[in-house]
C-alpha positions in Angstrom: 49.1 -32.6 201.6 49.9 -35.9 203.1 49.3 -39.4 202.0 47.2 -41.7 204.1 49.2 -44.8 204.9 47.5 -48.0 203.9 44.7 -49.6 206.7 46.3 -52.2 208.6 45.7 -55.4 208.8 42.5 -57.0 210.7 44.7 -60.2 211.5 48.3 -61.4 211.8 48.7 -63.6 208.4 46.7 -60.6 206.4 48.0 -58.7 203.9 46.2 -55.9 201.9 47.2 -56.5 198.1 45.9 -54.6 194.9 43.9 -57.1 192.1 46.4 -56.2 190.0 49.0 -58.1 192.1 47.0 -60.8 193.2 48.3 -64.2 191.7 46.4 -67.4 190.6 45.7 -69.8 193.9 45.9 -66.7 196.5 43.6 -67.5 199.0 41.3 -63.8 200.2 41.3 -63.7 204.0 38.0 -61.7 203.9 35.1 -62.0 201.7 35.1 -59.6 198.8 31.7 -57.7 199.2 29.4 -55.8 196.5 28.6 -52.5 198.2 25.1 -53.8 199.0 26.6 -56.1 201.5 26.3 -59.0 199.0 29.6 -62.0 199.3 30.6 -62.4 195.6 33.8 -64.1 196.9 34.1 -66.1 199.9 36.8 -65.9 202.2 38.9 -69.3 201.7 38.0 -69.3 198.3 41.3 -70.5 195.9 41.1 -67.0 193.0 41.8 -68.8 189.9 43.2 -66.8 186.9 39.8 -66.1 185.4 37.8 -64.8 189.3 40.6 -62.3 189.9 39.7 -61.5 186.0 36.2 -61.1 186.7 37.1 -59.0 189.7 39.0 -56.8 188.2 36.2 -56.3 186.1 34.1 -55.6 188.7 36.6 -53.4 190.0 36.6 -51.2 186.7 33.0 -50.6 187.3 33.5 -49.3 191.0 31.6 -52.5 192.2 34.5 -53.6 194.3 37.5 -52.2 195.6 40.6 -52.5 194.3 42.2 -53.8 196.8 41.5 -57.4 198.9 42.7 -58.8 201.6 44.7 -62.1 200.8 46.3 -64.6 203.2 49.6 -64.4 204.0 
């Protein structure tokens, strides 16, 4: 069985990154979507420590994937 390589990205400057690597002041360079379509973080939005917290929550709940896409 193979492994499905990682999407690419949408955008030059875009890079795919797991919540649990995502640092404090990384900038997402797509919202961050509940699965009823719904922006709980904007796209240009600055993740402070507690947000990427509260995603990662989120995340542990299957709300949001854990995965976003942060600028480069």
């Amino acid at each position: 069985m193979c492994a499905s390589a990682p999407p690419e990205a949408p955008h030059a400057g875009m890079v795919r990154t797991a919540l649990a690597d995502v640092a404090p002041g990384s900038v997402p360079a797509k919202d961050v979507l509940i699965p009823s379509g719904l922006i709980i973080v904007g796209k240009g939005t600055l993740l402070s420590k507690r947000l990427i917290q509260r995603l990662k929550d989120l995340a542990d709940l299957n709300i949001v994937t854990e995965h976003v896409w942060i600028r480069e």
